[in-house]
Structures are given as C-alpha cells and as structure tokens.
C-alpha positions in Angstrom: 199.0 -41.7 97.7 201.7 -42.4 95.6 201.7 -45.0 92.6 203.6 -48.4 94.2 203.9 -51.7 93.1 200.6 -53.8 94.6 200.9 -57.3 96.0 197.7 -58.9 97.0 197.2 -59.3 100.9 195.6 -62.6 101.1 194.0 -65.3 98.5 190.8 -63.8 98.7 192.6 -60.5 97.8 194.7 -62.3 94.8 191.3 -63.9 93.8 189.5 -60.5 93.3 192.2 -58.7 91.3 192.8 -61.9 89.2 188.9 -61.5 88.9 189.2 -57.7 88.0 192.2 -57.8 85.9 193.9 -61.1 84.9 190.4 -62.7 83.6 189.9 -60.2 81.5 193.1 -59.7 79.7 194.0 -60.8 76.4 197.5 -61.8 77.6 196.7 -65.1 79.2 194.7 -67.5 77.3 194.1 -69.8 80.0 193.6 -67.3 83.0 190.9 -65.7 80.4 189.3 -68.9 79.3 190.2 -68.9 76.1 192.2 -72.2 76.0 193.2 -74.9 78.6 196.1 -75.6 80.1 198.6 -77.4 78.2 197.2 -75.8 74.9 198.8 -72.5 74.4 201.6 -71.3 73.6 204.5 -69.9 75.6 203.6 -66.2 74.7 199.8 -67.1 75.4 200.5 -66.4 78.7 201.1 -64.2 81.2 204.7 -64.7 82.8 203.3 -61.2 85.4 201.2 -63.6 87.6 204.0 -66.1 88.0 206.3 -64.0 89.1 204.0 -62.3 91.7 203.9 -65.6 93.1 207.7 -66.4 92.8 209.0 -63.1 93.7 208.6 -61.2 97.3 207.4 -57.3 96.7 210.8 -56.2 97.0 212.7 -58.5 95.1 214.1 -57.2 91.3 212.4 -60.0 89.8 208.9 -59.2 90.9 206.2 -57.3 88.4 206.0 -53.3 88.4 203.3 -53.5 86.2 201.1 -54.5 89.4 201.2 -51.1 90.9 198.0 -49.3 93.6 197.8 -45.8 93.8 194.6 -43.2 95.1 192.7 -44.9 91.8 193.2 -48.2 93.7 195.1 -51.2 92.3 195.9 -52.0 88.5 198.0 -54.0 86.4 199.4 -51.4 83.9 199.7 -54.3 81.5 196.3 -55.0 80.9 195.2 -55.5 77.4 191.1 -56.0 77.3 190.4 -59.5 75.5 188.7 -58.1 72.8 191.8 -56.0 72.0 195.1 -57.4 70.4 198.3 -57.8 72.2 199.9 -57.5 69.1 198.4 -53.6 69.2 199.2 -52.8 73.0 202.8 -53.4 72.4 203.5 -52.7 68.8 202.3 -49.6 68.0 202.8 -47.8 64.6 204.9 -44.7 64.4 202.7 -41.8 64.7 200.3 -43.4 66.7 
C-alpha cells in the first residue's frame, strides 16, 4: 500500500489514534495532560487535530502529516513527550 493521508473512520477510530499518537506527543499540552485547557499557550498545542476535524480528507487545508501506509496509520509529526519540540523541528547543522 501506498503512504496516504489517514482520516479516522469513526469516533471510536479517532479515539484510538488520539490514544496511540496525540496523547503521547509533546506538541499538545492539553491532549497530553500536561496542562488544562485555557492554560497553555498558543504554540502548546497542536493546530493537526483541529484541522482534521475542520477540514474534509481532500480539502488543501487538511493535515498530511496524518498519513496510513502497509506500517498502518501515523502522524509523521509526532514528537514523544519526553522529547523536545524545540529539537524535532530545529535541528543543528550537521545533525
């Protein structure tokens, strides 16, 4: 299978790869637990899950970082929360 973007089929589909992936990132504090809502920052969270919700699959707007391929589905953004966002984006030259 060919690497495509992924949009969950139902809630309980949404709920499992926000389980697998979103709760576990480092790039949204409140999806993660790490703060509540209302306490974070703008670039505390994750603008990716919004969108999936605003945006139909084939829509320009939607995320391609949601993608499913033969490995299965993935969000190619994921940072692990014990990793720093400032380190998955900003890497040093040579790196």
């Amino acid at each position: 299978m060919a690497e495509k973007k992924y949009r969950p089929g139902s809630a309980v589909e949404y709920d499992l790869f926000k389980g697998d992936w979103c709760r576990s990132c480092a790039a949204d504090s409140v999806i993660n637990g790490m703060k509540q809502q209302g306490s974070c920052r703008d670039d505390e969270r994750c603008l990716i899950v919004a969108d999936s919700m605003i945006y139909n699959i084939n829509d320009p707007g939607y995320p391609t970082e949601w993608i499913i391929d033969e490995g299965g589905s993935r969000c190619t953004a994921f940072v692990p929360v014990t990793e720093s966002i400032f380190r998955k984006w900003f890497k040093p030259a040579g790196v």
